[in-house]
KEPA-854575 format. One record per residue (C-alpha): residue number from 1; chain; x, y, z. Coordinates in pm, whole numbers, plus 50000, padded with zeros to 5 digits. Example, Ala and Ser with C-alpha at 12.3 -4.5 7.8 and 13.67 -1.06 7.14 Angstrom:
(site 1, "A", (51230, 49550, 50780))
(site 2, "A", (51367, 49894, 50714))
END
This chain:
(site 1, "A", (47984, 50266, 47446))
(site 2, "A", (48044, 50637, 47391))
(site 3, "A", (48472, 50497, 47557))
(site 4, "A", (48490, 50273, 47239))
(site 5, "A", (48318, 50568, 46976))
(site 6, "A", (48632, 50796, 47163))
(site 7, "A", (48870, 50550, 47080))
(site 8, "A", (48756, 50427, 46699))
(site 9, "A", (48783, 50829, 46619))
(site 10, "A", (49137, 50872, 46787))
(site 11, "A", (49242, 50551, 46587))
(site 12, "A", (49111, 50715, 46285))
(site 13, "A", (49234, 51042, 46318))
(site 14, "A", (49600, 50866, 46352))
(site 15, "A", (49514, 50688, 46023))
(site 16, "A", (49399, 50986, 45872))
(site 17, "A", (49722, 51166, 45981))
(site 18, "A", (49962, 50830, 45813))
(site 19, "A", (49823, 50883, 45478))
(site 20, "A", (49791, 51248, 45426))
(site 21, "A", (50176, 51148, 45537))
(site 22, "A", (50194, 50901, 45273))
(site 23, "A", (50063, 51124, 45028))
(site 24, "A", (50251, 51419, 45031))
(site 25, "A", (50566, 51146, 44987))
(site 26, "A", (50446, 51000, 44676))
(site 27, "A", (50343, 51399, 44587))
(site 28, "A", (50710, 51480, 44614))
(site 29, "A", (50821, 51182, 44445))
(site 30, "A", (50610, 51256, 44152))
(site 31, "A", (50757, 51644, 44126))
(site 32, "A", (51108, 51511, 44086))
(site 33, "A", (51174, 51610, 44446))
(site 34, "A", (51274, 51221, 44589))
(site 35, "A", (51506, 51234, 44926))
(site 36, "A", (51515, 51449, 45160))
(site 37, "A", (51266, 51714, 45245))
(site 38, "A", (51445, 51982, 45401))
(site 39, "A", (51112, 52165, 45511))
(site 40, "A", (50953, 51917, 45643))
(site 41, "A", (51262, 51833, 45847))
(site 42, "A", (51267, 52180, 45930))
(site 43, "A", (50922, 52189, 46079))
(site 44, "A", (50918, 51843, 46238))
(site 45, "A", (51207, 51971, 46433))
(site 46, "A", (51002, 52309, 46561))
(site 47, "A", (50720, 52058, 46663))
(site 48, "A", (51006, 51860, 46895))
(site 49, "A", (51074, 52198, 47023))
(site 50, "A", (50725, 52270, 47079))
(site 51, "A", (50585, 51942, 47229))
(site 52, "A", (50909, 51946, 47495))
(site 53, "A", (50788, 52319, 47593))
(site 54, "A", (50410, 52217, 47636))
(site 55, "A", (50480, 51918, 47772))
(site 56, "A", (50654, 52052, 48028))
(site 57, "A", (50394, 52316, 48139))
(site 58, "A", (50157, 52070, 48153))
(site 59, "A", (50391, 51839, 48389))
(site 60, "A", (50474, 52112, 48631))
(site 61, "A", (50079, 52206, 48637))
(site 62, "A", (49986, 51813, 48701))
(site 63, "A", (50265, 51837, 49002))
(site 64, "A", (50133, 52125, 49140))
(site 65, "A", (49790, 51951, 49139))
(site 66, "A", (49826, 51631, 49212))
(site 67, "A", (50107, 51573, 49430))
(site 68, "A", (49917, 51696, 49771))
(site 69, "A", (49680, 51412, 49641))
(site 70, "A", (49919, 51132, 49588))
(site 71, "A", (49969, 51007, 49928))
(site 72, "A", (49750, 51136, 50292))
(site 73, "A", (49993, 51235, 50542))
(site 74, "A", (50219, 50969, 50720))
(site 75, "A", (50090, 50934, 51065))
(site 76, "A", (50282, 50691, 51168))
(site 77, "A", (50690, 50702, 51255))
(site 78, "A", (50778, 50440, 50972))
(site 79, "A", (50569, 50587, 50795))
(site 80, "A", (50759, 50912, 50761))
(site 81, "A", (51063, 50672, 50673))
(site 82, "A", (50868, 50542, 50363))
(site 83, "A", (50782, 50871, 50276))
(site 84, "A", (51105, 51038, 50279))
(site 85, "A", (51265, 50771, 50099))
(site 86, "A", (50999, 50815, 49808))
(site 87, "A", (51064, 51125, 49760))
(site 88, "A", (51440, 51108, 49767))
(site 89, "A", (51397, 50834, 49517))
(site 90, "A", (51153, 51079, 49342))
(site 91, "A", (51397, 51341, 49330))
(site 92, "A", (51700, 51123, 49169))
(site 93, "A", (51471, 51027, 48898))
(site 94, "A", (51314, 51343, 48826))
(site 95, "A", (51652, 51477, 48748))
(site 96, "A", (51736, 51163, 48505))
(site 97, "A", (51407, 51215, 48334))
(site 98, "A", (51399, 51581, 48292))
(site 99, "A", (51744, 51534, 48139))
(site 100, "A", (51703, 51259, 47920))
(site 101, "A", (51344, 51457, 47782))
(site 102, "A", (51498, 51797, 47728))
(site 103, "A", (51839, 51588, 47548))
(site 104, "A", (51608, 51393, 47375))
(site 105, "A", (51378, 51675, 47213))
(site 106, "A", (51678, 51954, 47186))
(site 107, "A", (51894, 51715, 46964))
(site 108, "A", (51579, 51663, 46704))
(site 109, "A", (51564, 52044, 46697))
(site 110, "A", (51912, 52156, 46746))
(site 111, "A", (52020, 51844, 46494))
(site 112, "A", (51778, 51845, 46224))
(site 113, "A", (51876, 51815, 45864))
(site 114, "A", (52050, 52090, 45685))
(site 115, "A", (52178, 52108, 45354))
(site 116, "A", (52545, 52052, 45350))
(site 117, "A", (52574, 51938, 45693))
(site 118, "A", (52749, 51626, 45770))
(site 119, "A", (52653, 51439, 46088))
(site 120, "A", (52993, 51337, 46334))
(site 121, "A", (53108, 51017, 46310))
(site 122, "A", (53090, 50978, 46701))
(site 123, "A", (53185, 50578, 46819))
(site 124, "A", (53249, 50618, 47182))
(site 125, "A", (53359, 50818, 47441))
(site 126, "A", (53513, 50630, 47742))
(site 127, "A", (53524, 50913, 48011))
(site 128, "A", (53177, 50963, 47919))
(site 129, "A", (53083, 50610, 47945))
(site 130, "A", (53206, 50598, 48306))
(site 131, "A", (53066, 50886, 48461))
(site 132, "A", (52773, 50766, 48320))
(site 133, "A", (52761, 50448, 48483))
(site 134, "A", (52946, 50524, 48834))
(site 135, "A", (52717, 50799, 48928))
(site 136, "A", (52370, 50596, 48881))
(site 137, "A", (52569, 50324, 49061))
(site 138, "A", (52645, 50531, 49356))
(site 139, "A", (52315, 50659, 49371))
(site 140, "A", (52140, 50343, 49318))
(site 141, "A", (52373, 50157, 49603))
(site 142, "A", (52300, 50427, 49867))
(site 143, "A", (51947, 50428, 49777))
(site 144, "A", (51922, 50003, 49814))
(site 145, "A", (52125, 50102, 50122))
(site 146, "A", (51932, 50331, 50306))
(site 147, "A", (51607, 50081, 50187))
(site 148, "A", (51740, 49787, 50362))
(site 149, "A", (51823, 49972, 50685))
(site 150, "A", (51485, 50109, 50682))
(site 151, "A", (51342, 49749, 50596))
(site 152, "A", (51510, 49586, 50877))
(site 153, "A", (51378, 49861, 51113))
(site 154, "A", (51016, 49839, 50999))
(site 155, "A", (51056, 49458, 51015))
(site 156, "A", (51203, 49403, 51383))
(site 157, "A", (51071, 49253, 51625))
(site 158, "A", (50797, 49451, 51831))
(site 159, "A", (50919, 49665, 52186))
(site 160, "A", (50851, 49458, 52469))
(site 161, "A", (50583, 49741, 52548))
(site 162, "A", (50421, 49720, 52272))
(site 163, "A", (49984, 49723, 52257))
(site 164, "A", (49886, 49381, 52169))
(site 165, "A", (49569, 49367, 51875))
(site 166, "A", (49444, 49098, 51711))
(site 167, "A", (49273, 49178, 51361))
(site 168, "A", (49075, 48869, 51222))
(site 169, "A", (48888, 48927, 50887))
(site 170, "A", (48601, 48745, 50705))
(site 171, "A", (48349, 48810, 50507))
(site 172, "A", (48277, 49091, 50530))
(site 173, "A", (48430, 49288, 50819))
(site 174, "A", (48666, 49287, 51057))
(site 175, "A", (48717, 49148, 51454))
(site 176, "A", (48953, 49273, 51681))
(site 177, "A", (48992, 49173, 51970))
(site 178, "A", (49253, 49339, 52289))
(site 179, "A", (49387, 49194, 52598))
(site 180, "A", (49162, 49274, 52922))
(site 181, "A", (49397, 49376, 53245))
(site 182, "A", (49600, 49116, 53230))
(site 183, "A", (49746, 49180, 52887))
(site 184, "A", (49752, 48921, 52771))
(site 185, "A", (49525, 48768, 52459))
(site 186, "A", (49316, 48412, 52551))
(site 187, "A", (49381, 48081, 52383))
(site 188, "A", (49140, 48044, 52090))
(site 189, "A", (49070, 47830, 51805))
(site 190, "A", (48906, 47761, 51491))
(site 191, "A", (48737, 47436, 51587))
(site 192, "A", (48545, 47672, 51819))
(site 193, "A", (48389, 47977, 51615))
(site 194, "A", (48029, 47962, 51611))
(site 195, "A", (47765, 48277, 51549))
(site 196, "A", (47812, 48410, 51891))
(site 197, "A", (48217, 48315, 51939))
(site 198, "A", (48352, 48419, 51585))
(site 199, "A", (48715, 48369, 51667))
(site 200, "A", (48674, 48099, 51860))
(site 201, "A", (48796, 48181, 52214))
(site 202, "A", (48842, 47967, 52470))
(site 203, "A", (48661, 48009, 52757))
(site 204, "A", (48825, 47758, 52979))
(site 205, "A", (49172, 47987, 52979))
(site 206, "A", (49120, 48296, 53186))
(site 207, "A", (49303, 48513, 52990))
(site 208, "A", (49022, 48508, 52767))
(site 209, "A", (48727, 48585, 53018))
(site 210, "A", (48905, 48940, 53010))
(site 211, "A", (48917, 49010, 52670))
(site 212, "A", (48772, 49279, 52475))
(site 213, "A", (48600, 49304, 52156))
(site 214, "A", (48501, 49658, 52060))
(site 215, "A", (48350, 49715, 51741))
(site 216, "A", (48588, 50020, 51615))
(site 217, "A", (49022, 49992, 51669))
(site 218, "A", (49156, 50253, 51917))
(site 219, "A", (49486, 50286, 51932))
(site 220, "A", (49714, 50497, 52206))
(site 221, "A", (49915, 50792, 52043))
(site 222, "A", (50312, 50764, 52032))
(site 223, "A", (50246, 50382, 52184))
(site 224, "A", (50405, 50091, 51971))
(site 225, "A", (50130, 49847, 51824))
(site 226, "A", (50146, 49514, 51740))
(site 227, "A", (49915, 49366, 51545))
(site 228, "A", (49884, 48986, 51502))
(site 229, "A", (49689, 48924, 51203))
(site 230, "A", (49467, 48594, 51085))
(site 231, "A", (49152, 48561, 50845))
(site 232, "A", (48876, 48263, 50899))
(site 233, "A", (48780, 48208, 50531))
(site 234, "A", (48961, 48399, 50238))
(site 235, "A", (49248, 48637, 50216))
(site 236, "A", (49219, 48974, 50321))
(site 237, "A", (49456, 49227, 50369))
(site 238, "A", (49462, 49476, 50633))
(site 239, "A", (49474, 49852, 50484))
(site 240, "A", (49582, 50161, 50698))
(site 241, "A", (49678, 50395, 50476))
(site 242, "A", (49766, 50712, 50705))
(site 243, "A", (49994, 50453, 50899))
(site 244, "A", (50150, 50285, 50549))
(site 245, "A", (50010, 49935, 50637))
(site 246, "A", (49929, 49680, 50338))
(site 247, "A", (49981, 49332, 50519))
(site 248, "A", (49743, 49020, 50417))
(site 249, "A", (49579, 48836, 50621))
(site 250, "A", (49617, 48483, 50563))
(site 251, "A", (49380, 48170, 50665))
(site 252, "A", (49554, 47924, 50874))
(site 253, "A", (49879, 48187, 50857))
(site 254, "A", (49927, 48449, 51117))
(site 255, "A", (50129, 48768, 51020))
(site 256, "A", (50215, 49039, 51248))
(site 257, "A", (50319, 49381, 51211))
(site 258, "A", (50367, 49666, 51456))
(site 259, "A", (50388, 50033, 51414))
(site 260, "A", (50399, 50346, 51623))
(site 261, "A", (50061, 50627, 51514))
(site 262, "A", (50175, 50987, 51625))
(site 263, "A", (49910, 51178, 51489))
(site 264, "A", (49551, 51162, 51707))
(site 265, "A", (49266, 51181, 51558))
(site 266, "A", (49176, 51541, 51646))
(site 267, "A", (49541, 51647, 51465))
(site 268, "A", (49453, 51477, 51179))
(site 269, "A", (49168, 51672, 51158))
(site 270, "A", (49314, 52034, 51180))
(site 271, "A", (49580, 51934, 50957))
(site 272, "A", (49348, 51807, 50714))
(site 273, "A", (49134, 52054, 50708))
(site 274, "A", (48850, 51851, 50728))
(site 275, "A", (48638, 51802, 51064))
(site 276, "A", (48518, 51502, 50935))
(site 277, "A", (48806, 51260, 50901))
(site 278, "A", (48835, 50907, 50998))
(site 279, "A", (49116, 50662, 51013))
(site 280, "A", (48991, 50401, 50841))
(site 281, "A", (49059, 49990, 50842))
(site 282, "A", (48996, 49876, 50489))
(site 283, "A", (49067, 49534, 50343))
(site 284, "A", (49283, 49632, 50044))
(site 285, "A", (49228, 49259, 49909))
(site 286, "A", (48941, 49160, 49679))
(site 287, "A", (48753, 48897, 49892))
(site 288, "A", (48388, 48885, 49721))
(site 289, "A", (48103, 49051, 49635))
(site 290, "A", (48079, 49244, 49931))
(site 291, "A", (48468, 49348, 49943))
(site 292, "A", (48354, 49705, 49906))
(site 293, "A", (48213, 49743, 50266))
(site 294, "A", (48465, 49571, 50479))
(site 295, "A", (48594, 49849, 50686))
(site 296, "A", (48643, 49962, 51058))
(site 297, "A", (48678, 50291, 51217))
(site 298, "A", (49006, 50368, 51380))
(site 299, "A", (49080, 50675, 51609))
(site 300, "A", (49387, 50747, 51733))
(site 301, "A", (49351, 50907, 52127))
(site 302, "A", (49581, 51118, 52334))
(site 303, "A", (49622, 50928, 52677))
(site 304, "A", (49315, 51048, 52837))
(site 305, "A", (49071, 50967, 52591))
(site 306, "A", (49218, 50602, 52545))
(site 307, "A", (49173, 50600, 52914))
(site 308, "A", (48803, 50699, 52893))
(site 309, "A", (48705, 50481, 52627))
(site 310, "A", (48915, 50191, 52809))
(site 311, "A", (48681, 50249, 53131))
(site 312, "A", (48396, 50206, 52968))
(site 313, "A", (48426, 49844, 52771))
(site 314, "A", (48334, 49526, 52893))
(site 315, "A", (48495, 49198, 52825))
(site 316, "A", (48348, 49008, 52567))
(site 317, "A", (48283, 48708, 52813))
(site 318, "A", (48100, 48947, 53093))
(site 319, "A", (47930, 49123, 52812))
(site 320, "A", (47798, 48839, 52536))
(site 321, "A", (47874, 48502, 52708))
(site 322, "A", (47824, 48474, 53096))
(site 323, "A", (47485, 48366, 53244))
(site 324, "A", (47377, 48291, 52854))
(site 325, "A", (47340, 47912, 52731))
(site 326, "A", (47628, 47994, 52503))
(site 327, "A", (47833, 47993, 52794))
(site 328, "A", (47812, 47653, 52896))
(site 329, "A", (47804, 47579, 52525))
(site 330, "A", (48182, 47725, 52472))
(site 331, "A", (48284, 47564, 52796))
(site 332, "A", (48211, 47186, 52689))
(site 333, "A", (48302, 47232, 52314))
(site 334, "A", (48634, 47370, 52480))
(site 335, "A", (48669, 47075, 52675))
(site 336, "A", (48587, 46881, 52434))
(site 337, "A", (48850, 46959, 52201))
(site 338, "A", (49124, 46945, 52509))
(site 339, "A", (49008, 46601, 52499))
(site 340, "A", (49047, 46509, 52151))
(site 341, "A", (49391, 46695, 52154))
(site 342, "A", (49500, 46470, 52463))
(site 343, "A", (49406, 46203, 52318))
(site 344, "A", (49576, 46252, 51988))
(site 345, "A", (49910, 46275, 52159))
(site 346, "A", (49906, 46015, 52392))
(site 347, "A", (50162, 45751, 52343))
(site 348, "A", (50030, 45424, 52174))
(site 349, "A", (50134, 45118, 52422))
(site 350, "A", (50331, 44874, 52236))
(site 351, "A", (50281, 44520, 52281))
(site 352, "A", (50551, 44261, 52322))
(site 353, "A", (50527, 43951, 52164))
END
């Protein structure tokens, strides 16, 4: 209510402003002075002046106080790329748009009308004209250039070495899930999920009996990551913003993306400031009412503390499943669906006639 009251009086205070306008115009007309108002001109152009001068002050304050706000600190390598090219890209513009303001303000000042002044009868200017389109053309081309090197880089294929995670979101949080010793990730499927298995893994491949499912992401410090990326019932999108992550997840689509964090958790903190912080996974998708809490903790550990918090998780099967009557549960619906699938590609026999 009282955003609507602001707005009615700033709409107005504009109208107010139009006809006091209006009515110093007819007021003139009415004295014999029709045309041009030279003092008005006058001190419209002063108020150019003035309004460039303020408005710059209060640009260079807002940059001083909001750009340590506009983005937390890269902590991943491509991350830093991103970074560096939006500030170069900041920079280019900046110096277009502080031009064109002060060019734009100084000529309604430096220009206004003067008795006896004739303005230049200016048409064109073709050395002008071409510096001013090569050099935004040059800039503009390595910019796009420099973007799709850094695009294809970010976008590669994952190092062979790479940490293996998968990230599965529903309503409303998130699963991962990480290969046990064998590093490799189980066969699962959707037909599968239940309350207890809730991405479906099948317990009749033995990669999966080694699996882990912890309920916060830890990831290895200067170690490549891949995720591989799914949701079970609307879209999500996985959010890291420290590691410059936006990638949806999809139902019935995997994505993928991988990334190398360099900053642990403990740096973050000292560079922060704040002994509190927390890498956080959010979903940066609205998914439903309860959007606003889907989130996991993610620390980033030097060597020895991923090694210590490796030690002491168990697999999700020797942990949840074995010796429970889910167990044999997962292991018949698992056959089960082997069967179905066999049967659905065997060969029909044809018949001769």
């Amino acid at each position: 209510m009282s955003a609507t009251l602001v707005t009615v009086a700033i709409v107005l205070v504009f109208i107010v402003i139009f006809q006091l306008a209006k009515i110093s115009e007819y007021t003139s007309i009415l004295k014999g002075k029709e045309g041009v108002d030279e003092e008005n001109d006058k001190y419209a152009s002063w108020m150019f002046l003035i309004f460039l001068i303020i408005g710059f002050i209060l640009l260079i304050g807002s940059l001083v106080v909001y750009i340590p706000k506009m983005l937390p600190v890269a902590a991943s390598v491509h991350g830093k790329w991103i970074d560096s090219m939006f500030n170069v890209t900041l920079f280019f513009t900046g110096i277009v748009f502080v031009a064109c303001q002060i060019a734009l303000f100084y000529f309604a000042w430096k220009y206004s009308h003067k008795k006896g002044r004739k303005a230049l009868y200016y048409p064109e200017n073709n050395k002008l004209e071409i510096w001013w389109t090569v050099i935004p053309a040059i800039v503009m081309t390595g910019l796009v250039i420099v973007g799709v090197y850094r695009w294809f880089e970010i976008m590669s294929p994952a190092p062979a070495n790479a940490q293996v995670i998968e990230i599965t979101g529903k309503q409303f949080n998130w699963i991962v899930r990480y290969p046990g010793a064998d590093g490799k990730l189980g066969a699962h499927d959707f037909k599968l999920i239940d309350e207890t298995n809730q991405v479906g893994m099948d317990f009749t491949d033995p990669n999966s009996k080694d699996d882990l499912m912890p309920t916060d992401m830890h990831l290895l410090v200067n170690k490549p990551v891949m995720l591989k990326i799914q949701a079970r019932d609307v879209i999500h999108d996985v959010g890291l913003p420290q590691f410059r992550i936006h990638m949806d997840a999809v139902p019935g689509i995997p994505t993928t993306f991988w990334f190398t964090p360099d900053i642990t958790t403990d740096e973050m903190k000292k560079i922060t400031g704040n002994k509190d912080f927390q890498y956080e996974l959010a979903c940066d998708q609205l998914c439903g009412k309860g959007h606003f809490s889907m989130k996991m903790n993610v620390y980033v550990d030097s060597p020895e503390e991923y090694a210590k918090w490796l030690a002491s998780q168990k697999s999700f099967y020797e942990s949840t499943i074995k010796g429970t009557p889910e167990e044999q549960n997962a292991i018949q619906a698992a056959q089960k669906l082997h069967g179905e699938e066999a049967q659905e590609k065997k060969p029909t026999e044809k018949k001769e006639i």
